[in-house]
N, C-alpha and C positions, 0 to 999 in steps of 0.2 A: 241432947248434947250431940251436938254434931260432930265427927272424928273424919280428920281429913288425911286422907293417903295420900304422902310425899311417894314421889318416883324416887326408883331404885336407882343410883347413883354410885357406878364402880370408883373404887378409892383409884384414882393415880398411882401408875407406876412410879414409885420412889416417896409415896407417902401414906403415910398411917393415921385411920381416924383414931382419936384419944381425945376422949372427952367429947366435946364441943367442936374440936378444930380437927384437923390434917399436919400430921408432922411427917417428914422426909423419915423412908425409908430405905433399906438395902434391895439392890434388884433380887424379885424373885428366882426362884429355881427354872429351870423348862421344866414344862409343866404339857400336858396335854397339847394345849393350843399351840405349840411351837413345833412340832413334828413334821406337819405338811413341809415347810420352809428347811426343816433340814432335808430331809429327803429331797428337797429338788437343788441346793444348792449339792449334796452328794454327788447326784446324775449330773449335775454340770461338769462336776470336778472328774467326772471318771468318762465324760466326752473329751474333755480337755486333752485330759492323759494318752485316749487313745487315740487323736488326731497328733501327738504328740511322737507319740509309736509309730503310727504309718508314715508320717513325714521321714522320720530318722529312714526308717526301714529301705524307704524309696531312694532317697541319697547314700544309702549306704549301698542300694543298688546299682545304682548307675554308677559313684567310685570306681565299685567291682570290677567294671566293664571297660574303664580308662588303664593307661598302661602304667604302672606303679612310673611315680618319679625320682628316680635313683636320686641318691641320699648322698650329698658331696661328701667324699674321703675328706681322713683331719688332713687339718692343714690346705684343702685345695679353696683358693679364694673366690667367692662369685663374683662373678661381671655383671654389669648392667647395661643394658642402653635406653636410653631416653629414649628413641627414635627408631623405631622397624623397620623403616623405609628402604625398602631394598631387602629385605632379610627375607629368604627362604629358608625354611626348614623340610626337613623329608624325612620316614621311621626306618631304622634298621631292620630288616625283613630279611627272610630266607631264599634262597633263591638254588636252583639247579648249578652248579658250577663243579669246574674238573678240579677234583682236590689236590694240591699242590703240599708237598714237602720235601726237607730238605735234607741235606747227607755233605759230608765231606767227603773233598776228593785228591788225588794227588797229580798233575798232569804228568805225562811219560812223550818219550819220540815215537813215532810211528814205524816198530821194526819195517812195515810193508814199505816206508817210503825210505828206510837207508839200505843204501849198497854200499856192501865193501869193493873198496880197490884192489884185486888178486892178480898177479897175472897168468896166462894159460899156459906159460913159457917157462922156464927155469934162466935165469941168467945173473946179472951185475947191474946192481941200480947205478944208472950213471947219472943219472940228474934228478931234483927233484924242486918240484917248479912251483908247489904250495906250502905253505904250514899249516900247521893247526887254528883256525877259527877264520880261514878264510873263504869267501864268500866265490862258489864258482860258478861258470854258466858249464847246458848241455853241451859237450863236444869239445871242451877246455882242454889242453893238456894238462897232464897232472905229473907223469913219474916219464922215465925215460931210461930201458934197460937193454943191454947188451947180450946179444944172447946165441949161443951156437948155431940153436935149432933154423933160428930164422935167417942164419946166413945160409945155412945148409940149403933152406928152401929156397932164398933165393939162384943157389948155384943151379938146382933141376929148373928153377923158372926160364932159368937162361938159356941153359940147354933144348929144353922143348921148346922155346922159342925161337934157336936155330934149326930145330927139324922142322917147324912147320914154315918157315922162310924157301927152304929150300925145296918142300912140298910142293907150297904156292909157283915158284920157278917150273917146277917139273909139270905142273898143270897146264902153263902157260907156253910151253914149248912141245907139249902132244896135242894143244887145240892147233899149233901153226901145223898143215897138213905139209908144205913143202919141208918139213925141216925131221919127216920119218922117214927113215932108211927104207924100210919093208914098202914103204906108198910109192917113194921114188923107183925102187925096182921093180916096181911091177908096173910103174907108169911105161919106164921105158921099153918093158920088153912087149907091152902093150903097142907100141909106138912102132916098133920092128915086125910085129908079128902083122901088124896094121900094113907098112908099107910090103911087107913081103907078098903079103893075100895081094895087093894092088896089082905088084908087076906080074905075081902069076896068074891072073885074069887076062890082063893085057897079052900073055902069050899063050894063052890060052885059044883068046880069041884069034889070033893071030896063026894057029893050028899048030904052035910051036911044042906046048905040053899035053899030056892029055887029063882027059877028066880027074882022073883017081887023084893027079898032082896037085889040079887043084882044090880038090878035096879035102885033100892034107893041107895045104896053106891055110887055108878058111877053117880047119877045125884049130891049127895051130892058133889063128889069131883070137877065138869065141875061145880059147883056154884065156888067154894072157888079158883079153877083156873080163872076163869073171873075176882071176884072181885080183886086177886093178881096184875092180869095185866092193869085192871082200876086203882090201886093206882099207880103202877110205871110208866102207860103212861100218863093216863087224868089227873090223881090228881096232880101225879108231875108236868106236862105244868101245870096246874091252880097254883101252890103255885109257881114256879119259877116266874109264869106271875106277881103276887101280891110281890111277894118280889120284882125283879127287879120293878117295876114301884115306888115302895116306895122307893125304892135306885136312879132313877131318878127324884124324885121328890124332896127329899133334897140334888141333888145334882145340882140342878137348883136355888133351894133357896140358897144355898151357893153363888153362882156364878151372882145368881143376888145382892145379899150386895157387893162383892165383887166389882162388878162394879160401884155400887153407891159411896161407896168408892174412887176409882178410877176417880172418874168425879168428886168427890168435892178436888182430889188432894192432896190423902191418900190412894193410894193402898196397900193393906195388901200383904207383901210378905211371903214366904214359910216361910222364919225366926221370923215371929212376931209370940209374947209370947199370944196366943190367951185366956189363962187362965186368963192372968192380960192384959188386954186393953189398949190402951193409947189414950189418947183425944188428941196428938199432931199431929198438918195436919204441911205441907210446904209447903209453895207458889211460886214456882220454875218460871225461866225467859225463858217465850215463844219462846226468841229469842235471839241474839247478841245485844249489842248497850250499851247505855248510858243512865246510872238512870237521867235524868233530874228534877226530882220532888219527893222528900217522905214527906209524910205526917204521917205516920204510928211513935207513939211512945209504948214503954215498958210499957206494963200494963194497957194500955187502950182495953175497951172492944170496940170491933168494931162489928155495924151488918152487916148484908148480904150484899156484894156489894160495902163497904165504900172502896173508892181508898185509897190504903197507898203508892204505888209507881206508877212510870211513866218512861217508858225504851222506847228509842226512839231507831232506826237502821238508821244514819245515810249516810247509803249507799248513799240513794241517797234523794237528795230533791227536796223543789219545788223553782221556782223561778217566783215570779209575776211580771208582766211585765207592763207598762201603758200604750196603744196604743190609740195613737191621733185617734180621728172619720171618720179622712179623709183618713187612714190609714188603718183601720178595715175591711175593702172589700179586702186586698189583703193577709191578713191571714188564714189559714186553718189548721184544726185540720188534725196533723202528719206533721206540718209544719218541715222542720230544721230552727235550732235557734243555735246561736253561743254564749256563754255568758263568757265575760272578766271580772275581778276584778284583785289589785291589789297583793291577797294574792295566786292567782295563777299563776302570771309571763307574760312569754310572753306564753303558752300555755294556750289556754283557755279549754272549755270543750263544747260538744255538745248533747242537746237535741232535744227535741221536743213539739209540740203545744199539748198541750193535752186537753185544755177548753177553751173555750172563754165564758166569762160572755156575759148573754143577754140582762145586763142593764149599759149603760154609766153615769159616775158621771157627775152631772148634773153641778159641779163646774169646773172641769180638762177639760170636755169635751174628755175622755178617757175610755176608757172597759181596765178591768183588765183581763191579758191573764197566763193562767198557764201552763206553763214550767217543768215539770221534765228531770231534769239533773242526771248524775252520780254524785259522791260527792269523787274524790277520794282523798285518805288520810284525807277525813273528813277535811279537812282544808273550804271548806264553810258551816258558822253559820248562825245564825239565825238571823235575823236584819241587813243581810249587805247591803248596795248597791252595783250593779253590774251595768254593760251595757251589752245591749240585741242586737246582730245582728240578723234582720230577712230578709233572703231572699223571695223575690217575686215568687208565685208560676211558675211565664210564664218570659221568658227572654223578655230584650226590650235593645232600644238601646243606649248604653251607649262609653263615650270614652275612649281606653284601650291604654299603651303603657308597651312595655317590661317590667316587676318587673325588672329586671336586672339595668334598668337605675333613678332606685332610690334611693336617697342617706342618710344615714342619719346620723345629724351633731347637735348632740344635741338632741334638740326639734322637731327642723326642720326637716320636709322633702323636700327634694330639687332638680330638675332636670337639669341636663345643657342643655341648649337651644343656638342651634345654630345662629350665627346672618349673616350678612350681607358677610363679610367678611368670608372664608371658615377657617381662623385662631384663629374668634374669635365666644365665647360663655359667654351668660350670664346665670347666674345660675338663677332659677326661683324655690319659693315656691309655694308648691301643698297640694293640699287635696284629701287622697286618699282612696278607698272605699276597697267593696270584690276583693279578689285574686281569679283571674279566671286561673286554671292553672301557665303557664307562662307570662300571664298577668297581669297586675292590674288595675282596675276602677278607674281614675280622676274625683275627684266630683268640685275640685275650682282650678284653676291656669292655663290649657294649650288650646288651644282651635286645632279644627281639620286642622292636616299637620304641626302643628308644629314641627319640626324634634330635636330628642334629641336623646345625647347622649347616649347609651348602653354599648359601651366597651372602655376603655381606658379611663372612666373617673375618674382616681387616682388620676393623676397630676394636673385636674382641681379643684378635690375637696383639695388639699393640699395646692394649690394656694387659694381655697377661705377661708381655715381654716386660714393662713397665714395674709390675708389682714382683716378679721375680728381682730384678736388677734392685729396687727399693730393698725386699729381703735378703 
């Protein structure tokens, strides 16, 4: 009997032999055979994961290295624009610049530029030819006073002025040589003594005298010649020397009243009636500017030195300043100073440090600093408030972005700030310091790399004028 061996024939997954046939059954368990296949789908799963890891890791790195994108304030709306075209952007960056702050200030007049009107004289105000808040030029008259002293002076001006007239005469009548007594008599006896020596020569010759006689003629005439020539050379230099010094001598006292005159602001000119005197001085204005003060009334006797007016030059003034204590070490005399008010617009005006007090108010905790500025068109008075920019002698480091990308919308000052999106921008309020150039100093709102707008931002700011006016 022959026994035939069937092949081994695994039952199918999901069936069961019974009996005769194969019925469906439940999948089995993992079982041995199925191990390899996990284990590699594992290792796939745990490549996955850590290419999943390094990717993140790598974007999380380069993020790192971008500049955070400030996160719009509530309420602030972003803009968009469809279209770049023309938009520049530029980062907030740090840059070397002279740190600039500010101080209140109070403007004052410039004691160095007013004069009081005093007089040097004692007298009676007789006239008075300004008021108060008028506007005078140098050399103006102003007041017009009567006054003993300078009549007084003019009575010796008179007088020294008749001695040296009659000097000048006496000079002019010892240069005429014919017109001296002492020249004339000794001319003549010159002239005698002359004709005498002649004729006793002649009889001399004649055998009428003898020698010795005419001896005596001839010495008598070389007398009367000597003394001729002693009065017209020695005696004339002596009497011109006495006249001329009397002729300088009142003519130095003339000249000194003259001056005194002159210094109390009453020079006598060629035209004054030196016969009749006048006791009238004038008190003329030293300078340009503004009577700010009279005192001086009609008919009141004033003495020496009583102020009657007060003429300031407003050119230029001072401006005090009040600097904080912590402040005060970075000020220096010849400092620049920048000083705004509201009665000078958007230009301000520029001085300089010219004192710093060496004693701090023990309340404010502040040194008062003085400023002379120019004052043009006089439009800065006296009592105003102003603000005081002062720069820092030494640059430091501060954050600047283009002036160009600053906007302004009112009140506000406002920059567009790019966000996330290369379409969109939020606009962002700033506080902004010294203009350095083409830059300007951010003192509150942006921080460094934040990228903003510089060109092309018309449309943004028309879009946010737009959505305010809607709100």
């Amino acid at each position: 009997m022959t026994t035939e061996i069937m092949p081994e024939v695994s039952p199918a997954v999901g069936t069961e032999v019974s009996g005769g046939g194969m019925a469906p059954v439940a999948p089995p368990r993992w079982g041995r055979g199925w191990s390899p296949w996990a284990v590699a789908l594992g290792l796939l799963g745990i490549l996955a994961l850590g290419s999943w890891w390094l990717v993140g890791a790598r974007r999380s790195a380069v993020v790192a290295t971008l500049p955070a994108t400030p996160q719009p304030k509530a309420g602030t709306p972003a803009l968009r624009l469809e279209s770049l075209d023309g938009v520049r952007l530029e980062p907030a960056e740090t840059a070397a610049v002279s740190a600039e702050w500010h101080v209140t200030g109070t403007v004052e007049l410039n004691p160095q530029a007013n004069v009081v009107i005093a007089p040097l004289v004692s007298g009676q105000v007789k006239r008075v030819l300004v008021t108060q808040g008028t506007r005078v030029r140098a050399g103006q008259p102003l007041v017009i006073l009567d006054s003993p002293e300078i009549a007084d002076l003019h009575v010796r001006l008179h007088d020294a002025e008749t001695r040296r007239d009659i000097a000048a005469r006496n000079v002019q009548r010892v240069e005429r040589d014919e017109s001296r007594v002492a020249l004339v008599q000794a001319q003549a006896r010159l002239k005698q003594a002359e004709a005498t020596f002649e004729r006793m020569k002649q009889l001399f010759e004649a055998g009428v005298l003898s020698r010795q006689e005419l001896q005596d003629a001839e010495t008598a005439y070389a007398t009367a010649k000597a003394e001729y020539d002693f009065q017209k050379v020695v005696g004339l230099e002596r009497d011109l020397r006495e006249a001329r010094a009397a002729l300088e001598v009142a003519t130095v006292e003339v000249r000194h009243i003259q001056d005194q005159l002159a210094a109390l602001g009453a020079p006598a000119g060629a035209s004054d009636d030196t016969a009749h005197p006048t006791a009238e001085i004038t008190l003329v204005a030293p300078l340009s500017g503004l009577v700010t003060e009279r005192t001086a009334n009609v008919g009141a006797f004033v003495p020496v030195g009583t102020p009657l007016l007060t003429v300031a030059d407003l050119r230029t003034v001072w401006v005090m300043a009040a600097v904080p204590e912590a402040q005060l070490g970075q000020v220096r005399l010849g400092q620049p100073v920048t000083v705004h008010a509201p009665v000078l617009g958007a230009t301000p005006v520029r001085g300089r440090v010219a004192f710093i007090e060496a004693q701090i108010n023990a309340d404010t905790r502040t040194a008062r600093v003085r400023i002379e500025v120019p004052n043009p068109g006089e439009r800065l008075r006296a009592g105003m408030f102003v603000e005081v920019a002062l720069l820092s002698p030494s640059p430091v480091a501060q954050l600047v972005i283009p002036a160009a990308a600053v906007q302004r919308i009112g009140a506000r000052t406002v920059v567009f700030v790019a966000g996330a999106d290369p379409h969109e921008f939020h606009p962002r309020d700033i506080e902004v310091g010294a203009i350095q150039g083409d830059s300007v100093v951010v003192l509150r709102g942006l921080e460094v790399g934040e990228r903003v707008v510089v060109e092309g931002a018309l449309a943004l700011k028309t879009q946010l004028v737009g959505l305010e006016a809607e709100g």
